[in-house]
C-alpha positions in Angstrom: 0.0 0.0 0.0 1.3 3.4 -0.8 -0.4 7.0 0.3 -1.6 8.3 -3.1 -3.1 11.6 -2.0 -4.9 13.6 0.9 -7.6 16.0 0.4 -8.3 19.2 2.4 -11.6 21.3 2.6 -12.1 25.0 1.3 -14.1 27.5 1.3 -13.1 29.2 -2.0 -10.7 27.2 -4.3 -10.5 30.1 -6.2 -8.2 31.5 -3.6 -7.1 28.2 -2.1 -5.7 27.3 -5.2 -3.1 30.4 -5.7 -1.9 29.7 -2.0 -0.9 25.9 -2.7 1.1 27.0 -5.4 3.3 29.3 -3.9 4.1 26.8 -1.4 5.3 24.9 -4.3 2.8 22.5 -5.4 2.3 22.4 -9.3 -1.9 22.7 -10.3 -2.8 19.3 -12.4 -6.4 18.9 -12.3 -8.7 22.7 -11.8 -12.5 21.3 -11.7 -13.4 24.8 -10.7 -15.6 25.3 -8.1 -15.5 21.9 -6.4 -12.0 20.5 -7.1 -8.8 20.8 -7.7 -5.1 18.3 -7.7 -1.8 19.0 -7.2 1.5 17.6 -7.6 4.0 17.7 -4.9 7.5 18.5 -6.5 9.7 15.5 -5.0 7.7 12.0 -4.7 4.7 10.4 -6.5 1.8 12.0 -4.0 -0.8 14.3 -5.0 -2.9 16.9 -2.9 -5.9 18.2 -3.1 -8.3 20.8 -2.1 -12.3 20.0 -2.4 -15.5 23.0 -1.7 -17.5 22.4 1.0 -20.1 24.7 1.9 -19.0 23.8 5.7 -15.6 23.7 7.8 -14.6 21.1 10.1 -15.1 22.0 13.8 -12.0 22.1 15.9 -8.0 21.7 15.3 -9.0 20.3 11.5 -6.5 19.0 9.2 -2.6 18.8 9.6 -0.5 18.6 6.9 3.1 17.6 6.4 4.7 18.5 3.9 8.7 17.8 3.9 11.5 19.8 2.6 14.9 19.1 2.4 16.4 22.9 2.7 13.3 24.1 5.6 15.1 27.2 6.5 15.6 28.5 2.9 11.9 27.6 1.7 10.8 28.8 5.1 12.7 32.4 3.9 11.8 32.6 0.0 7.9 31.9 1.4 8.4 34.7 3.5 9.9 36.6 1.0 6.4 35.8 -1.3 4.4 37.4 1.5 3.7 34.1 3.3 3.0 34.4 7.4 3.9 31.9 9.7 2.6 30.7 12.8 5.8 29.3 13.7 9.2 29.8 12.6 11.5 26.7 11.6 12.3 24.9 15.1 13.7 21.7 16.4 11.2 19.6 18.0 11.7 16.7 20.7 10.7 14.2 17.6 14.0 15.0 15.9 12.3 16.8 13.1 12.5 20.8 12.1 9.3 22.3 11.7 8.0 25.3 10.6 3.9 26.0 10.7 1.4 27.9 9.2 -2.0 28.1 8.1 -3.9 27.9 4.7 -6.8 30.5 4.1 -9.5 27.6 5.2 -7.4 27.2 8.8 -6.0 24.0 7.7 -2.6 23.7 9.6 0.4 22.9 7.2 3.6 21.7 8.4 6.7 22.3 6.5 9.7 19.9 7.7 12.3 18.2 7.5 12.7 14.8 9.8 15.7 13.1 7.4 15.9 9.4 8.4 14.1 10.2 11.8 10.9 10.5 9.9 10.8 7.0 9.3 13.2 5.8 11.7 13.5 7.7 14.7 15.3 6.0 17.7 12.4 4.7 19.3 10.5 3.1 16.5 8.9 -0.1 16.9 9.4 -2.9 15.0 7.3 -6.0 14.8 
């Protein structure tokens, strides 16, 4: 099995759409107003925003999206006009992690968690 794509609700993909792209993702499907797919620009998974009339209630959706130069993305994002919740920081996870928030409240992590991501020191194996 293999993670082929995660889908986050909006409000108004018309100005969702515009924010996911300066973050780097690359538009491949626009099924204006309900839909739209992206490409992430290192792996094979896709992301994608869908119109609801509605928001979830509560902390909603986290998204992690990893980058292998944080602090300089962090920057040129900043540069773009991009606010952040949280500047790049270590966390006790061994990961870096920089947050902020897409127009729907959706909370988007950018980090980098090298081979702690996958195999941090306390992972269990079976």
């Amino acid at each position: 099995m293999n993670l082929n794509q995660i889908t986050v609700p909006s409000l108004d993909l018309t100005k969702s759409i515009p924010f996911y792209e300066k973050l780097g993702l690359r538009l491949i499907v626009e099924a204006l107003p309900h839909y739209a797919r992206f490409e992430c620009p290192d792996g094979d998974a896709t992301f994608s925003i869908h119109q609801t009339k509605e928001l979830p209630k509560g902390d909603g959706v986290y998204v992690y999206f990893e980058c292998e130069n944080l602090d300089e993305q962090v920057e040129q994002l900043k540069k773009s006009g991009v606010k952040f919740e949280q500047e790049p920081v270590d966390q006790s996870w061994l990961w870096r992690e920089a947050r902020l928030k897409d127009l729907d409240g959706n909370q988007i992590i950018l980090f980098y968690g090298g081979k702690n991501r996958k195999d941090p020191p306390w992972r269990v194996d079976k």
